[in-house]
C-alpha positions as CSV (number, residue, x, y, z in Angstrom):
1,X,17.7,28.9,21.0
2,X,16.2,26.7,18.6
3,X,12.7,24.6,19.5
4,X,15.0,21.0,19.4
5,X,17.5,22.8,22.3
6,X,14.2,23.9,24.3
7,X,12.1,20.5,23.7
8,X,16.1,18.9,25.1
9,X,16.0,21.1,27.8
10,X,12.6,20.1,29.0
11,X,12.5,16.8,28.7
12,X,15.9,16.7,30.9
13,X,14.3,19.3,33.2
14,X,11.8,16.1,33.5
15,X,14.1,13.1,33.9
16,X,15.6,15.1,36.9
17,X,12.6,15.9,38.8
18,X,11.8,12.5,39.2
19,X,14.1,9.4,37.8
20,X,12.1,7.2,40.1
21,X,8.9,7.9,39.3
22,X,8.8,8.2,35.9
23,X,11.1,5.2,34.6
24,X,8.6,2.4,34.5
25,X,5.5,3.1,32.8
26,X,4.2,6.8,31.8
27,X,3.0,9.8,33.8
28,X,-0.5,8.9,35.4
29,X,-3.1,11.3,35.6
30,X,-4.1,12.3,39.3
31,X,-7.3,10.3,39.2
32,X,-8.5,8.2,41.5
33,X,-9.9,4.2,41.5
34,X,-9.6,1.5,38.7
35,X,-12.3,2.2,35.9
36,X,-15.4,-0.1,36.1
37,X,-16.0,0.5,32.3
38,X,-18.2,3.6,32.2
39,X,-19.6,2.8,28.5
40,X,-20.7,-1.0,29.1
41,X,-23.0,0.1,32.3
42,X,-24.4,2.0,29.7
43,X,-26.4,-1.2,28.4
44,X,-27.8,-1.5,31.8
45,X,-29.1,2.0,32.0
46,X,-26.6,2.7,34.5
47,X,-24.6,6.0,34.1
48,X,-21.6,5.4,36.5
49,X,-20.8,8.9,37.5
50,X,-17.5,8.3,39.4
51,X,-15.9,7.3,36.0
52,X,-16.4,10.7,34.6
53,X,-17.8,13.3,36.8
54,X,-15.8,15.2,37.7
55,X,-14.0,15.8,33.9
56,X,-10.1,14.6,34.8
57,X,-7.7,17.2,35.4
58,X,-3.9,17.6,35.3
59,X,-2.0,18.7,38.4
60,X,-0.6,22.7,37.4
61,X,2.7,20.9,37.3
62,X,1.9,18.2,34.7
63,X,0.4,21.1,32.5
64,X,3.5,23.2,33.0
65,X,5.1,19.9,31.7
66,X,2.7,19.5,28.3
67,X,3.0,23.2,27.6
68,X,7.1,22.8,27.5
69,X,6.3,20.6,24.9
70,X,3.5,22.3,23.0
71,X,5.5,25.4,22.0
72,X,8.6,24.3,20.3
73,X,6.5,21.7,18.5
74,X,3.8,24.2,17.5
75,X,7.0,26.4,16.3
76,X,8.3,23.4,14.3
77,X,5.3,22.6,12.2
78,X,4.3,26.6,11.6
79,X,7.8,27.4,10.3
80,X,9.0,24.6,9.1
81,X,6.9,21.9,8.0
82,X,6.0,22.5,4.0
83,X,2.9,19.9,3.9
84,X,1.8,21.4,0.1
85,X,5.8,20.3,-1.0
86,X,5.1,16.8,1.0
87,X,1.8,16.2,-0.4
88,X,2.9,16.9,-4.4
89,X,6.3,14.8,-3.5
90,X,5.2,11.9,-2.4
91,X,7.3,12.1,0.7
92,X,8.1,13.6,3.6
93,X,12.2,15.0,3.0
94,X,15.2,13.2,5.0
95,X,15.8,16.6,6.8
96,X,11.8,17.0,8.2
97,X,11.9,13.5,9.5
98,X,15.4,14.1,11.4
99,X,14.0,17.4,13.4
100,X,11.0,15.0,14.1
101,X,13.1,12.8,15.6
102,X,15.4,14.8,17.2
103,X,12.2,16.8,18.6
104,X,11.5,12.8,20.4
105,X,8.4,12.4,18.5
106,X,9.3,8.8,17.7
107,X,9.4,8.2,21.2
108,X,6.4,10.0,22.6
109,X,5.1,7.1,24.9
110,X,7.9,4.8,25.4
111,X,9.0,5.2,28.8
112,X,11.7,6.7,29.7
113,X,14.2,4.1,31.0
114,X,13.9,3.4,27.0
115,X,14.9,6.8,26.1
116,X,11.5,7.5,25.6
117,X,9.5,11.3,26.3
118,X,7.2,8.5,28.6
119,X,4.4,10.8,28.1
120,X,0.5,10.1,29.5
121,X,-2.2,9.5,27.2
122,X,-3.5,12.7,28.1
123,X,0.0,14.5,26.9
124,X,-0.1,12.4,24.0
125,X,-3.1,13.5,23.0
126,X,-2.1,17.2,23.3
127,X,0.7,16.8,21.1
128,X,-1.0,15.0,18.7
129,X,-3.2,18.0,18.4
130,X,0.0,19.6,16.3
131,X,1.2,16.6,14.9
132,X,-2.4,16.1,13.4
133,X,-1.7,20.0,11.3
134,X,0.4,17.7,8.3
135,X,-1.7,14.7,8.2
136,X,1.4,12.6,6.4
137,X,3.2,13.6,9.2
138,X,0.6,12.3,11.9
139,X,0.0,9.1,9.7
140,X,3.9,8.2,10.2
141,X,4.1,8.8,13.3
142,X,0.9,7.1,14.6
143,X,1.8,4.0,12.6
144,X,5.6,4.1,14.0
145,X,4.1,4.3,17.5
146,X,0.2,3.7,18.4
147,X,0.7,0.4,16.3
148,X,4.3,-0.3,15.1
149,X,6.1,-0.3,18.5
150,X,2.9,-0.3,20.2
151,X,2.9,-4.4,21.3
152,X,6.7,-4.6,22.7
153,X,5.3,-1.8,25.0
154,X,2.1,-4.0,26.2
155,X,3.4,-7.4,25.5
156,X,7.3,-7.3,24.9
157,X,10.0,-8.9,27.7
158,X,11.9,-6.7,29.4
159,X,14.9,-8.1,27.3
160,X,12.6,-7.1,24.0
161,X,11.8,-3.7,25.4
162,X,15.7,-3.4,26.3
163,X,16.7,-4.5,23.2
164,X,14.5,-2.6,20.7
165,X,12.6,0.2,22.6
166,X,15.9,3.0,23.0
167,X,16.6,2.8,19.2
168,X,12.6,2.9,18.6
169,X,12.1,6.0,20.4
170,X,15.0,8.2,19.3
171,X,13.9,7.3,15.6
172,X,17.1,5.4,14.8
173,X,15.0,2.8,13.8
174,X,11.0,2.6,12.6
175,X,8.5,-0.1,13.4
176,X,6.1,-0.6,11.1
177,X,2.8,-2.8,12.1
178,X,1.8,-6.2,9.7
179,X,-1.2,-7.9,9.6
180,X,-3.6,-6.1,6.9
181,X,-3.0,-9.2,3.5
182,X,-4.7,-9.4,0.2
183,X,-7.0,-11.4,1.2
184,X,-7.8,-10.3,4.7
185,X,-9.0,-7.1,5.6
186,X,-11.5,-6.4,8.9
187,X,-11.3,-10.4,9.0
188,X,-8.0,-10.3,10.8
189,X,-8.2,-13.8,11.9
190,X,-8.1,-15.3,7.7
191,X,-4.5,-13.9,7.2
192,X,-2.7,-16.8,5.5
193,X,1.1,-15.6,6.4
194,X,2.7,-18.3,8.1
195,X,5.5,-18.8,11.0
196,X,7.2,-22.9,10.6
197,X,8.9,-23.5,14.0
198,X,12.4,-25.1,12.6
199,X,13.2,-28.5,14.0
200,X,15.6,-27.5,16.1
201,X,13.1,-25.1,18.1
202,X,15.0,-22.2,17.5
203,X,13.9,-19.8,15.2
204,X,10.5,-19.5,13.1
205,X,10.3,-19.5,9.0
206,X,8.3,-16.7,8.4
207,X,6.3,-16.1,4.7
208,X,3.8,-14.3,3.3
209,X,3.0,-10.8,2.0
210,X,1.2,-7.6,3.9
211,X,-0.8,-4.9,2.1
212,X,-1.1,-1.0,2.6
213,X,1.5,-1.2,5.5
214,X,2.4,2.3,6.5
215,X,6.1,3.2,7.1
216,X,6.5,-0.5,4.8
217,X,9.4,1.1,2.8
218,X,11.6,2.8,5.7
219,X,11.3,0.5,9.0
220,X,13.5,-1.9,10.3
221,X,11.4,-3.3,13.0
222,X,8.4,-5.0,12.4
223,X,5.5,-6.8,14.5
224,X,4.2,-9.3,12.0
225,X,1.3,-11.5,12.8
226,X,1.1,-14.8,11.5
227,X,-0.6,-18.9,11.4
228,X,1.6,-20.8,13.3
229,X,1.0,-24.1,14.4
230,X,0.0,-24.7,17.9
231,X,-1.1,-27.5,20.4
232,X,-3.4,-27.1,22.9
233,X,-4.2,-28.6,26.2
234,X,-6.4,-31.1,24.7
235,X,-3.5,-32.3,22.5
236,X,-5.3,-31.3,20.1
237,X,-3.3,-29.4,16.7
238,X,-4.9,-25.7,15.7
239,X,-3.8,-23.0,13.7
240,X,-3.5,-19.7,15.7
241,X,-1.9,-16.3,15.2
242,X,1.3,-15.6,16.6
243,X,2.7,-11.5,16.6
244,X,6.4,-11.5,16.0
245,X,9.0,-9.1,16.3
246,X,11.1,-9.2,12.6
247,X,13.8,-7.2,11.7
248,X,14.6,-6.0,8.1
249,X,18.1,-7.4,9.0
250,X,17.0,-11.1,9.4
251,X,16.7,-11.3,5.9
252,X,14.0,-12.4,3.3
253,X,12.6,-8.8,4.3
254,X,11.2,-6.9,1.0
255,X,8.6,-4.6,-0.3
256,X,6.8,-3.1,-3.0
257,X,6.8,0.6,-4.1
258,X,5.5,3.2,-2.2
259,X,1.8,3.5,-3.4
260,X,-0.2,6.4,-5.4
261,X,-3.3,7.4,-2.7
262,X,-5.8,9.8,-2.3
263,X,-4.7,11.3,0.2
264,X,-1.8,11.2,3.1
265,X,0.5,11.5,-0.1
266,X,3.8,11.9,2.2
267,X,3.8,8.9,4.3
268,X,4.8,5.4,3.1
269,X,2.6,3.1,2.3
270,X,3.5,0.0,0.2
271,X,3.6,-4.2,0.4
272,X,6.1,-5.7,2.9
273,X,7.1,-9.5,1.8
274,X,8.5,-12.1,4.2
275,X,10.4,-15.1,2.5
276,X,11.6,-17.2,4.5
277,X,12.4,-15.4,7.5
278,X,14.3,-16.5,10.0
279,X,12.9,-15.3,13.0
280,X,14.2,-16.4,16.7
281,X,11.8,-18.1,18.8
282,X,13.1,-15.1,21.4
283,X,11.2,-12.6,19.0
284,X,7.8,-14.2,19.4
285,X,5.5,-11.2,20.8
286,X,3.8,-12.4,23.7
287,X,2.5,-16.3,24.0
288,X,2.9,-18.3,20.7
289,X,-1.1,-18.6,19.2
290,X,-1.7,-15.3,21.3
291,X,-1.4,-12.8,18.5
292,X,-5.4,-12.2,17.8
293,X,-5.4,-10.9,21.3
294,X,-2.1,-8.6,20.7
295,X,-3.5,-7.6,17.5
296,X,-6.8,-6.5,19.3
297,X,-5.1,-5.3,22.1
298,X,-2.6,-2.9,20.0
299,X,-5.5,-1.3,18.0
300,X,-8.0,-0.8,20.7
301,X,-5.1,1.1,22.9
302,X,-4.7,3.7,20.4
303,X,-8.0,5.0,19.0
304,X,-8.8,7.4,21.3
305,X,-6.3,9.8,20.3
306,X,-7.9,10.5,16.8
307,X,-10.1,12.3,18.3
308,X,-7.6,15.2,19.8
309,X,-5.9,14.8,16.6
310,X,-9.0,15.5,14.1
311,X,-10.0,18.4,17.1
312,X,-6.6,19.9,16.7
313,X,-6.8,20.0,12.7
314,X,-10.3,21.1,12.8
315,X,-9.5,24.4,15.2
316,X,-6.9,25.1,12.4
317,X,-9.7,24.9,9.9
318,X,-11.6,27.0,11.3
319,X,-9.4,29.5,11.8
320,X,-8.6,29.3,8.3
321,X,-12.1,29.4,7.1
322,X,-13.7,32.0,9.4
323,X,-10.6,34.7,8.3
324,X,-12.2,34.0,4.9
325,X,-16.0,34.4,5.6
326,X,-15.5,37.5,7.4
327,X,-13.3,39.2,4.4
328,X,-15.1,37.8,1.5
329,X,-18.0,39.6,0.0
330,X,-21.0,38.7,-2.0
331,X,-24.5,40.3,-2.9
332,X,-22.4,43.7,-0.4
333,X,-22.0,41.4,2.4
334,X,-20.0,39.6,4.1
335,X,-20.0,35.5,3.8
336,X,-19.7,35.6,8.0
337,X,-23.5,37.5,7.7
338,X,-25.5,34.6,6.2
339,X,-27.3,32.2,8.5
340,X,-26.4,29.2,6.2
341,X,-22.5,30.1,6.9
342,X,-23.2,30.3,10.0
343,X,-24.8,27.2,10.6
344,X,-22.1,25.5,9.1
345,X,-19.4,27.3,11.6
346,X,-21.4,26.0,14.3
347,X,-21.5,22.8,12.8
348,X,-17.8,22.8,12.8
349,X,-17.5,24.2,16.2
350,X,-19.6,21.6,18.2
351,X,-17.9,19.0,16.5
352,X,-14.5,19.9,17.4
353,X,-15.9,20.3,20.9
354,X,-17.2,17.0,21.4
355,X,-14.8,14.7,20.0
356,X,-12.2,16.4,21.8
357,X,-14.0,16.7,25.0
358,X,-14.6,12.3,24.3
359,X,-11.0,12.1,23.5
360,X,-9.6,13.6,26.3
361,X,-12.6,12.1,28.9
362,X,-11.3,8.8,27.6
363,X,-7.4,9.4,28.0
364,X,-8.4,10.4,31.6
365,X,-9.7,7.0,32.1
366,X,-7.1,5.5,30.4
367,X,-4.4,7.0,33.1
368,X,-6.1,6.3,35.3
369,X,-4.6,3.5,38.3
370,X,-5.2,-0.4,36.8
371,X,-4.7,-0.6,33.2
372,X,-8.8,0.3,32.6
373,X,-10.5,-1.7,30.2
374,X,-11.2,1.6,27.6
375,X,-11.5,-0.1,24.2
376,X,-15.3,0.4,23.8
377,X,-15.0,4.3,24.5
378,X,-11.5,4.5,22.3
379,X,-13.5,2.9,19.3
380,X,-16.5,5.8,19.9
381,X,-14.1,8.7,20.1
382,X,-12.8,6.9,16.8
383,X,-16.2,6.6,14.8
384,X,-17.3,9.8,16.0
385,X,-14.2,12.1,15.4
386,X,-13.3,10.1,12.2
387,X,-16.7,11.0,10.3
388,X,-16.7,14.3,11.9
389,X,-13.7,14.9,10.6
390,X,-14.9,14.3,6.9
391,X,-18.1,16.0,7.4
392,X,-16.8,19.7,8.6
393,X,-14.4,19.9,5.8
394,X,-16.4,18.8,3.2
395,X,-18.3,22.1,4.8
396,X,-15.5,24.2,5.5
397,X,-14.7,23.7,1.0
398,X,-18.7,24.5,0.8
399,X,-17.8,27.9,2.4
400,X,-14.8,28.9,0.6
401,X,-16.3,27.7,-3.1
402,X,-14.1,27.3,-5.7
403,X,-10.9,28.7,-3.9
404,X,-11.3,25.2,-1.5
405,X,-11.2,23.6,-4.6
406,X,-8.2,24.8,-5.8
407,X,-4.9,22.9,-5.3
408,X,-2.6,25.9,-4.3
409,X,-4.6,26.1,-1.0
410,X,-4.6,23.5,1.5
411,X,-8.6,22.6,1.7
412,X,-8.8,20.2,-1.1
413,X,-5.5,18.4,0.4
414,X,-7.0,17.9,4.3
415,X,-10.2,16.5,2.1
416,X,-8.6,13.6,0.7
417,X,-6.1,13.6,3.9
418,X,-9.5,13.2,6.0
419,X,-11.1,10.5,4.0
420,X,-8.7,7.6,5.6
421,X,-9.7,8.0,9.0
422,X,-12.7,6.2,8.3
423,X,-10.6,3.0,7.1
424,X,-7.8,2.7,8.8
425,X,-7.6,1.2,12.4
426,X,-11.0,-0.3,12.1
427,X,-13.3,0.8,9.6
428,X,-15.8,2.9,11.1
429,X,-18.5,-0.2,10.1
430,X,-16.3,-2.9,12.0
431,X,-16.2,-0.7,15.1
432,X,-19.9,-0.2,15.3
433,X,-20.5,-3.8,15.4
434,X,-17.9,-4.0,17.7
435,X,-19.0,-1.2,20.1
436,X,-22.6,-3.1,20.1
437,X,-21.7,-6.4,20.3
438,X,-19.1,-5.8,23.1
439,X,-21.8,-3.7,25.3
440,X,-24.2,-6.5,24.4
441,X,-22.4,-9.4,25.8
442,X,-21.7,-7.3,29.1
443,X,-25.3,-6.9,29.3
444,X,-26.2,-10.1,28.4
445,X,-24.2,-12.2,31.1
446,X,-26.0,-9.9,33.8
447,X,-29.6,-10.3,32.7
448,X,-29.2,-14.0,31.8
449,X,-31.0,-15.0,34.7
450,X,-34.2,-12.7,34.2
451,X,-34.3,-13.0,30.9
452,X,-34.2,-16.7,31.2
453,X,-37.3,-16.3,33.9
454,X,-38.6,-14.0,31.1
455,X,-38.9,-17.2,28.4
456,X,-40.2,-19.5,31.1
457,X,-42.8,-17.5,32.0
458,X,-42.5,-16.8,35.6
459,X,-45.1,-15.0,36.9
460,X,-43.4,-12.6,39.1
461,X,-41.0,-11.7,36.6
462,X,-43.3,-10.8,33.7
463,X,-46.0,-9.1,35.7
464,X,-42.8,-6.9,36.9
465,X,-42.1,-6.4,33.2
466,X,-45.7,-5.5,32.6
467,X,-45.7,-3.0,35.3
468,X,-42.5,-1.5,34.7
469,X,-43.6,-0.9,30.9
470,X,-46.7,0.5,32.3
471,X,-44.8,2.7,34.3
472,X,-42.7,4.2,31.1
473,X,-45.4,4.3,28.8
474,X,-47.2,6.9,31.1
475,X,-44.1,9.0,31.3
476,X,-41.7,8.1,34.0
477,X,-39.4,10.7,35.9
478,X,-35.9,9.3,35.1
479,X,-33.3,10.4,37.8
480,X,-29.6,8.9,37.6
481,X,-28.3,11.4,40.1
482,X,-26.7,13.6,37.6
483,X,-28.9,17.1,38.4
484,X,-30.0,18.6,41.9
485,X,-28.0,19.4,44.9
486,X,-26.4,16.7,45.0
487,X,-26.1,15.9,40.9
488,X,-22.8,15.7,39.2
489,X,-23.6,18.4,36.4
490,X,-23.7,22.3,36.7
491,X,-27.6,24.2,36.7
492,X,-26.4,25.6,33.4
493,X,-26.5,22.3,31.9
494,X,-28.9,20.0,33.5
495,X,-32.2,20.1,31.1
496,X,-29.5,18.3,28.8
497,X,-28.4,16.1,31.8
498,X,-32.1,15.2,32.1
499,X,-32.0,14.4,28.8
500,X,-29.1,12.1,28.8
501,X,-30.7,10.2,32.1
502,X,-33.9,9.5,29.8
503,X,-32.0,8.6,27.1
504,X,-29.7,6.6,29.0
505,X,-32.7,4.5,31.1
506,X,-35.1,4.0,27.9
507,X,-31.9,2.5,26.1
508,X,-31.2,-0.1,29.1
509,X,-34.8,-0.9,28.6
510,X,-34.1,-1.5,24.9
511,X,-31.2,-3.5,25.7
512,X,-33.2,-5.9,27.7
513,X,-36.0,-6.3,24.7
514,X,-33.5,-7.0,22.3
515,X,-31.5,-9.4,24.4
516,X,-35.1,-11.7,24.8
517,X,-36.3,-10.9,20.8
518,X,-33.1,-12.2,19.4
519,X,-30.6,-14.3,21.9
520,X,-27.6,-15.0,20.4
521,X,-28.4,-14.3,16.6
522,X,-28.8,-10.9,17.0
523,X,-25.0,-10.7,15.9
524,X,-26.3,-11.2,12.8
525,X,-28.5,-7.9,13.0
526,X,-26.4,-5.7,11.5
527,X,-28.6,-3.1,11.3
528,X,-30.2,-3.6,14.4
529,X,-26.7,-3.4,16.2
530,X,-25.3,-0.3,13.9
531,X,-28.4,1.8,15.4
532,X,-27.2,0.4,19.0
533,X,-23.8,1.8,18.5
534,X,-25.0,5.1,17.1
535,X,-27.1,5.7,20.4
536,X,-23.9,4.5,22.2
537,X,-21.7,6.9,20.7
538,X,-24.4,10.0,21.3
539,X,-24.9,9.4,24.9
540,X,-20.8,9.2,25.3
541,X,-20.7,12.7,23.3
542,X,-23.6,14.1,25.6
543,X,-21.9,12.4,28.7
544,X,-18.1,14.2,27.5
545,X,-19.4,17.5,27.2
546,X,-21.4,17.8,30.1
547,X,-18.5,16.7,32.1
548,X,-16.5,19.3,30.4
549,X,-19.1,22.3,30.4
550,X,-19.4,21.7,34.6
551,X,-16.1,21.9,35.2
552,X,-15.2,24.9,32.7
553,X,-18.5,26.6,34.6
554,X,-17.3,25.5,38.0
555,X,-13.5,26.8,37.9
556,X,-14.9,29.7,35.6
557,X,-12.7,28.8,32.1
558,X,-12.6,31.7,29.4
559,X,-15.7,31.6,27.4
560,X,-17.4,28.9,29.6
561,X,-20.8,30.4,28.2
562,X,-19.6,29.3,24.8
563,X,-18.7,25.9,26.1
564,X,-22.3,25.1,27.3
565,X,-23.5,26.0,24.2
566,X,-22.2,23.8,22.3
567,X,-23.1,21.3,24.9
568,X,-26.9,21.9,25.1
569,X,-27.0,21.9,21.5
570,X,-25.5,18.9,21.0
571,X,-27.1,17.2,23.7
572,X,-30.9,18.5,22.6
573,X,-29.7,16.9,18.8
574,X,-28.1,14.1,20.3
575,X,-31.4,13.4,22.7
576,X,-33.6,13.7,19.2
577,X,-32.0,11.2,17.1
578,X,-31.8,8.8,20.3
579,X,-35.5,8.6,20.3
580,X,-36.2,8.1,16.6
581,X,-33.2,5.8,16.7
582,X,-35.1,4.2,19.7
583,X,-38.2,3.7,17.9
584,X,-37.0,2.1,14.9
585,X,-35.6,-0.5,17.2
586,X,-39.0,-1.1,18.0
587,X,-39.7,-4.8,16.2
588,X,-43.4,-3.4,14.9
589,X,-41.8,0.4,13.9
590,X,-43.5,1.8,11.4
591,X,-39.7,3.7,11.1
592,X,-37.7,0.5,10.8
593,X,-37.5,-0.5,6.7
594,X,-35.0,-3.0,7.4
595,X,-36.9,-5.5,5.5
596,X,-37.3,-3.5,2.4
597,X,-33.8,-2.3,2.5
598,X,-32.4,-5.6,2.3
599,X,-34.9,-6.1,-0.2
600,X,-33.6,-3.3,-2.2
601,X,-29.9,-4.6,-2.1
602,X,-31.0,-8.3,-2.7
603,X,-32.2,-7.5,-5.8
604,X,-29.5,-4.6,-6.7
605,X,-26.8,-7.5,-5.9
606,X,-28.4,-10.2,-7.7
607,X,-28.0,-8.2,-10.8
608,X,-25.0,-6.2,-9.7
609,X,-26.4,-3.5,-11.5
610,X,-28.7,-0.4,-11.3
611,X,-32.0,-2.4,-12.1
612,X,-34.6,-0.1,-12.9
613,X,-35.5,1.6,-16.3
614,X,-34.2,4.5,-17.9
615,X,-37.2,7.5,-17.7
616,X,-37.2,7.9,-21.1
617,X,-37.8,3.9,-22.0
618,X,-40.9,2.6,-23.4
619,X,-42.8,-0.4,-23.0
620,X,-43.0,-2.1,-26.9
């Protein structure tokens, strides 16, 4: 039988087991309360232990479930998928994108009253583990549905979800997701496209042009985000952004040709121009001058699977690589016997290990009861897995020389493939400033009050300060609760746990310092707040694998030894560059050279030029 009649045959196995259960929003994990935002408590030096101790699991059912899934898929892209022929092309071919579809991978998380596969975030992450082996392939896809199709499912009516969602998910149709313009980037809320609400209230006039949409050329459904003109409870008249659903077949629908990239060569990317466009006031996408927050709300929902996806190619990789280090030969050796190879295998290895165990911690929060609030840990896994991803191959083509150079073998193409993931859904610099400034702000309105007592000069308060610094200065015993009898981690890996509760405590105390140096300007410390994110995103990594390594010890995994470690490694690097990232946050640091960085790029941008002289000039 062929791997579209098995996939059939297991997704109708599903929709019988349980028509009930499964026909209004996805399969949830079997997890327990709401999530109280594990990641934002981290500002506090809180480490809340019931939002990811244990590491979630899947009922044996549920996995039964993913793995009818995994293998005809796995088949599929093995056997049939030609990604060298797709990447010299330009194009993924008519008959690869049919199988796709009739495999239901348009449809992977619309539910299935929609005709959808109505899968968790957890399966979807699985699958996008495969997906991610063509990364044309996985860039289509993601935009059709983590984005394209993405805000019917979390804003849409039921009559848009009725209307749009079955034709969405069986690939009859593809969405496509507008807001990137010429002229705004990361600065979503300058876009100049523009919704005119007719004068007979019943449809907008939608212009303006989009840039680098993916899927531009071949959908027919798009959510565009525009200025529309709005009135608010003051009576006063604003300019807000609307989301709207558009159709190609509304008219005044155009684009641009496909464009020449670096890399993801396959999947469509080109301008999308509205003229125009009549657009019924029934297609707005949620509340009209409520499209930032649909915008923000689309993105944020679908970061976190990056980081299965960049795992999944990355095991691949090193598959790849390894059969060549341990075959080739140089100075009578193998390449496998020298420790420099080696490091970088390990390299690879603990990479992969985290970012998957972070992307799959998060997707267990996400299906979790309550619609959690997982954006901050989405946009880590996203950072972390994204620059991870460029790093380990840029050392798995270090290994194989001049072969990964070569275009007849696929290293040089998963290079430039790789290099997007940095840009696209956030750049990796936007995030970080987001990841600060949101954990920030949490803090902030709960240590208002003492830092308030703090400025004022309240006796009690500061000479608590004083003693608590006192305290940590001579070397304080930090216990969260994660080690002991009682703690949440296995024995094998609780001198890391230790590590993570003094990294953890030290950066609440931090937290609190910067909150009284700066107030409400330190949103303009961009440097200050990219070193917050980076300790942010290491104590999530060190929080993910020690999850992961306790419960692989604790129902005895294959190769748990191997899992922990990876995870004391990572948490003894992790703990290191915490401290020194610490310190320079320090306002009298001898490590901090903010001030003659900024210096340096003053004067570099003034000039826009390379300003020094050339070695060999003299003076006259």
């Amino acid at each position: 039988m062929s791997c579209c009649g098995l996939l059939r045959r297991a997704v109708a196995a599903r929709s019988c087991r349980a028509p009930a259960a499964s026909a209004v929003s996805p399969r949830r994990l079997s997890t327990g309360r709401p999530s109280r935002a594990f990641a934002k408590e981290l500002f506090l030096g809180r480490i809340e232990k019931k939002e990811v101790f244990p590491f979630p699991e899947v009922t044996r059912d549920e996995l039964n479930e993913i793995n009818q899934f995994v293998g005809p898929i796995e088949k599929f892209f093995t056997e049939e998928v030609d990604s060298q022929k797709i990447d010299q092309e330009g194009k993924i071919p008519k008959e690869t994108l049919e199988k796709l579809k009739r495999l239901g991978l348009f449809g992977m998380q619309v539910p299935e009253e929609y005709g959808g596969l109505g899968l968790s975030n957890t399966m979807y992450a699985r699958l996008g583990e495969i997906v991610s082996l063509d990364g044309s392939i996985a860039v289509t896809l993601a935009a059709h549905q983590s984005i394209g199709l993405k805000g019917l499912i979390l804003a849409g009516t039921e009559e848009q979800k009725a209307k749009y969602l079955p034709k969405l998910a069986s690939g009859e149709h593809i969405a496509a997701f507008c807001l990137t313009e010429p002229a705004s980037g990361s600065d979503a809320a300058s876009i100049q496209a523009r919704a005119v609400l007719s004068e007979d209230k019943k449809y907008y006039l939608l212009s303006g042009s989009k840039v680098w949409i993916t899927n531009g050329g071949l959908a027919h459904i798009f959510t565009v985000f525009a200025k529309t003109t709005v009135v608010d409870s003051d009576s006063s008249v604003k300019d807000k952004i609307t989301a709207f659903i558009v159709e190609r077949d509304f008219g005044g629908v155009t684009n641009g040709k496909p464009e020449d990239k670096l890399g993801i060569c396959g999947s469509n990317t080109c301008e999308v121009h509205f003229e125009n466009t009549r657009v019924p006031v029934d297609n707005v996408l949620g509340e009209v001058g409520g499209g930032f927050k649909v915008a923000m709300n689309i993105l944020n929902s679908g970061r976190f699977s990056m980081g299965s996806a960049v795992a999944g190619m990355l095991k691949k990789l090193i598959e790849m690589t390894a059969e060549y280090a341990c075959t080739r030969k140089q100075f009578n050796r193998n390449l496998s016997e020298f420790g420099l190879i080696q490091e970088k295998f390990a390299l690879m290895a603990q990479k992969a290990y985290v970012m998957e165990s972070m992307a799959y911690l998060t997707a267990g929060m996400l299906d979790q009861p309550g619609f959690p609030d997982c954006s901050v840990e989405a946009a880590m896994v996203k950072v972390f897995s994204s620059e991870g991803a460029w790093q380990c191959v840029s050392e798995a083509l270090q290994i194989l020389g001049g072969t990964g150079y070569m275009k007849g073998y696929p290293y040089e193409r998963m290079l430039r493939d790789s290099r997007i993931l940095l840009i696209f859904e956030g750049t990796n610099e936007i995030l970080r400033m987001y990841i600060a400034l949101t954990g920030l702000q949490h803090a902030g309105r709960i240590l208002t009050a003492r830092i308030n007592e703090l400025k004022r000069g309240n006796v009690t308060t500061v000479l608590e300060t004083i003693g608590r610094r006192l305290r940590d200065s001579l070397g304080r015993t930090v216990d969260l609760g994660l080690t002991g009898k009682l703690g949440a981690v296995h024995p094998s890996v609780a001198d890391s746990a230790r590590k993570l509760e003094e990294n953890v405590y030290y950066f609440g105390r931090t937290v609190e310092t910067l909150l009284l140096r700066f107030g409400k300007t330190i949103v303009e410390e961009q440097m200050v707040l990219k070193r917050v994110a980076n300790i942010l995103i290491n104590l999530y990594g060190m929080t993910a694998v020690l999850s992961r390594a306790s419960r692989s010890m604790r129902v005895g995994l294959r190769n748990h030894d191997h899992e922990v470690l990876l995870a004391n490694i990572f948490c003894t690097e992790a703990y290191s560059q915490n401290l020194f990232t610490l310190s320079q946050l320090d306002k009298y640091s001898p490590e901090n050279l903010d001030e003659q960085i900024k210096k340096v790029s003053q004067q570099v941008l003034e000039r826009r030029a390379y300003i020094c002289a050339h070695p060999l000039d003299q003076t006259s």
